[in-house]
N, C-alpha and C positions, 0 to 999 in steps of 0.2 A: 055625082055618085062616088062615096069613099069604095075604094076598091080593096077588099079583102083578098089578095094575088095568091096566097095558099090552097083556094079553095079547087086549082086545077095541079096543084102541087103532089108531083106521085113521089113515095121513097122507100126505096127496095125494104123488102119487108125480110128478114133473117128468120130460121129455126130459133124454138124457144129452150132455156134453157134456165136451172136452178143451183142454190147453193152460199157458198159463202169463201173466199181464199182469206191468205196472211196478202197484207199489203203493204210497201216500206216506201219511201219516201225518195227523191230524187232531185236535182233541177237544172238548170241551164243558169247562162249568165246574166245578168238583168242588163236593160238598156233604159238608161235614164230618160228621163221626160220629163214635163213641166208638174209642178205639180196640182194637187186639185181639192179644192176644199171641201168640209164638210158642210151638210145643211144639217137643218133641224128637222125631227120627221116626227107625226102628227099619228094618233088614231081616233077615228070616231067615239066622242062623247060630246060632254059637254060642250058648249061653244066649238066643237068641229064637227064638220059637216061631210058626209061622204063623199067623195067625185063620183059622178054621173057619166054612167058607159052610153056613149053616143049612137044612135042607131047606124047599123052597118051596111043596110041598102044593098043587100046581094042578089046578084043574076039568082035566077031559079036553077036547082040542081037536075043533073041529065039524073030523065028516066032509066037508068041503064040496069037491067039485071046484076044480080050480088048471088054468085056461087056461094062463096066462103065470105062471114061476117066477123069482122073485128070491132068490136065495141069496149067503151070504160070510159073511166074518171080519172081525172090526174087532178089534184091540186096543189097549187102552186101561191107561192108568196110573193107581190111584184108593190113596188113604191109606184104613184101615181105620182108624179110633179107638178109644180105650179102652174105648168103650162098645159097639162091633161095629155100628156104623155108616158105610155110605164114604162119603169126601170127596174132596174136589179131583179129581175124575175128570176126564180130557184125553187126548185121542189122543195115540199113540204109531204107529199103521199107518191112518187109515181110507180108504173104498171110496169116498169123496163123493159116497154114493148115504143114498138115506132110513134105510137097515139100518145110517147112524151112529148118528140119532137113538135106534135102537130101542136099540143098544146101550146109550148114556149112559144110555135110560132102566132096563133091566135090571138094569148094575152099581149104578144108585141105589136101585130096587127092593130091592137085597139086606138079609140080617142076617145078623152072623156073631156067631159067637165068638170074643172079640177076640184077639190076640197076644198075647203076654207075655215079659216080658223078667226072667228070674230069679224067675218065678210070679208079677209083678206085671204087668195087663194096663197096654198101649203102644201107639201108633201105629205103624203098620209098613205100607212102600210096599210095592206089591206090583204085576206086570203082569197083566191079564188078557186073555183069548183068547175073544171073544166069538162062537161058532158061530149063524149061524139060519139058518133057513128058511123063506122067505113068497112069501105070492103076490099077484102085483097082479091086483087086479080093476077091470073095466072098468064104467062105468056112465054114465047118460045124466043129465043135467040136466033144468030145467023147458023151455030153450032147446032141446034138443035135441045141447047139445055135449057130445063127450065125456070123461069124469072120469074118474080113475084112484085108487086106494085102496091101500096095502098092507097086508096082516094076516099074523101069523104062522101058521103052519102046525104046526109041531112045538113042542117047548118048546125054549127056547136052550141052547144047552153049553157052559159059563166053565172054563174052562183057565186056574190063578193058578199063577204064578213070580214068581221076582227080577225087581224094574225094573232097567234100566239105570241107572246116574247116579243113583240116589234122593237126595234132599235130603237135607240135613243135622237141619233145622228148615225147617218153613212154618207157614204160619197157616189153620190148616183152614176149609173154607168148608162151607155147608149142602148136603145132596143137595138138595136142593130146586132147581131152576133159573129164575132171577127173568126176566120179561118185560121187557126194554127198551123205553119209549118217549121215543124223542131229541126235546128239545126240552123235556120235563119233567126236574124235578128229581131226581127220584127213578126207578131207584135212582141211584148216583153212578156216573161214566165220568171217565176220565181223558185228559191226553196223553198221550203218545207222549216222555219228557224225565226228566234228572234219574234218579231212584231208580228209572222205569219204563220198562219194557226195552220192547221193539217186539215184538208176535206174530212167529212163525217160522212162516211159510206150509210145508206138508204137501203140500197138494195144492192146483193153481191151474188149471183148466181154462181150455181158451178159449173163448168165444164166438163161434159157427159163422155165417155167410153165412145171411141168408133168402133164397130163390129169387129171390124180388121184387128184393129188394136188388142183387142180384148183377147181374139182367138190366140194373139201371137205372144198373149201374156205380156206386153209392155206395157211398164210404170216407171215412174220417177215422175220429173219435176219439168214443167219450162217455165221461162223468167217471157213475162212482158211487160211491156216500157209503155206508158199511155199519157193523154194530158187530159186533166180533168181541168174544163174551161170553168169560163164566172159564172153559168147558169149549173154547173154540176154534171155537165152530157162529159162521156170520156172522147176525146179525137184523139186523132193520129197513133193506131192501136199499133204494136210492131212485137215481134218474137225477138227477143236478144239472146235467148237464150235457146236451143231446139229441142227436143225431144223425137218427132215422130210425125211426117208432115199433116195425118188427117187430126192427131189428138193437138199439134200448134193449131188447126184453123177452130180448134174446137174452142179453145181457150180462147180465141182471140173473138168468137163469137159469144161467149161468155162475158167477155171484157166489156165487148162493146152495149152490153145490155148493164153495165153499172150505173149506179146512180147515185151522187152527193150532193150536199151540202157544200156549196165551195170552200174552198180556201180564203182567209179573212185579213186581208192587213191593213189596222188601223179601219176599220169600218168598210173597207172596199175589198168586194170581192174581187181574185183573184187569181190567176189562170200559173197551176202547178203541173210539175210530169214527176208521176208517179211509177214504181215498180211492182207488179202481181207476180205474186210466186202459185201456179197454177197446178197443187198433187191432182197424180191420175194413181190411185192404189186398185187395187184387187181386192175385193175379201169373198174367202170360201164359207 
């Protein structure tokens, strides 16, 4: 039985939030590595042949009551390899609710059978159309405050077609998704310059007024500092700049619901730290 491990995977679920900020550019220093070549990558037509999503053999989901329901669609662009494994997966539509996460982690969960191009397997782009169904659950800390959890409910439904635009050639990356910590070496981040192109923001919420805030008529501006990894998710959200402690946490949960297009050098995505300049104004 291939084991789909996400399927008891809970991830705090945040307040929702809308909008659009200015965003500038940033980076850390690079750390050299080997480097990595490029393949050729393939789409379904003629003489190629789709990869084949392998049945996923899942335990039966717990009966469990669902207060509050979170449901949607995320689709997503991921290369299959010659070995029926996906890579490079990146939004193409997301919801900039937690049901991104669960997607990225689904399409990496998968196995296929890989493509083929005149019966020899190949890389081949491919979109996918990722259905769920989950439900937030609520639950109390040791303090008393309230937590929030999301778990699936059904099993997911992937919908695969033509990508738009598919590359030409890229340089495959691991399903695996690496932890960023800024300010260490490892892994490596880049600027924003030269061969490496700037994320393409998807979706950019604003960050909302806290009551507080609002009665006490505070506006201006805080600066935060984020990294926008290879699949487009922002880590390591941080206030550089303050303002106001509830309108920082506000921005910084605004931040954390962005959504890109990575950053691109030379055909491989690649993991930038970005700066959001976050207006809170007033108008009468």
């Amino acid at each position: 039985m291939r084991r789909l491990w996400l399927v008891a995977l809970f991830i705090g679920v945040g307040t929702s939030f809308s909008g659009g900020q200015q965003i500038s550019t940033s980076g850390l220093p690079l750390v050299a590595d080997a480097p990595t070549a490029k393949v050729k990558v393939y789409t379904v037509g003629p003489g190629v042949t789709a990869p084949e999503l392998l049945p996923l053999n899942l335990p039966p989901f717990p009966n469990e009551k669902c207060k509050k329901k979170a449901d949607g669609k995320v689709v997503l662009s991921v290369l299959v390899d010659d070995t029926g494994k996906p890579r490079n997966i990146m939004f193409l539509k997301p919801l900039g609710s937690n049901l991104d996460k669960f997607a990225l982690l689904i399409v990496a969960a998968d196995r296929f059978k890989p493509g083929t191009y005149n019966g020899q397997p190949v890389v081949v782009a491919e979109s996918v159309n990722v259905s769920m169904q989950a439900c937030i659950d609520e639950e109390k800390d040791d303090t008393g405050k309230k937590t929030y959890s999301l778990r699936m409910r059904s099993q997911p439904v992937q919908q695969f077609g033509l990508l738009p635009e598919p590359p030409e050639e890229a340089i495959l990356l691991s399903s695996i998704f690496p932890t960023y910590d800024i300010g260490n070496d490892h892994p490596r981040t880049y600027h924003v310059e030269g061969s490496v192109t700037a994320p393409v923001p998807l979706y950019t919420p604003e960050a909302h007024y806290t009551p507080e805030a609002k009665k006490a008529e505070i506006k201006g501006k805080c600066l935060v500092s984020f990294l926008v990894d290879q699949q487009g998710m922002p880590q390591n959200i941080r206030i550089i700049q303050s303002l106001d402690t509830g309108l920082d946490q506000n921005a910084m949960d605004a931040v954390a619901k962005y959504r890109f297009k990575p950053a691109m050098r030379n055909g491989e995505p690649v993991p930038v730290v970005l700066t959001s300049e976050v207006n809170f104004q007033l108008y009468y």
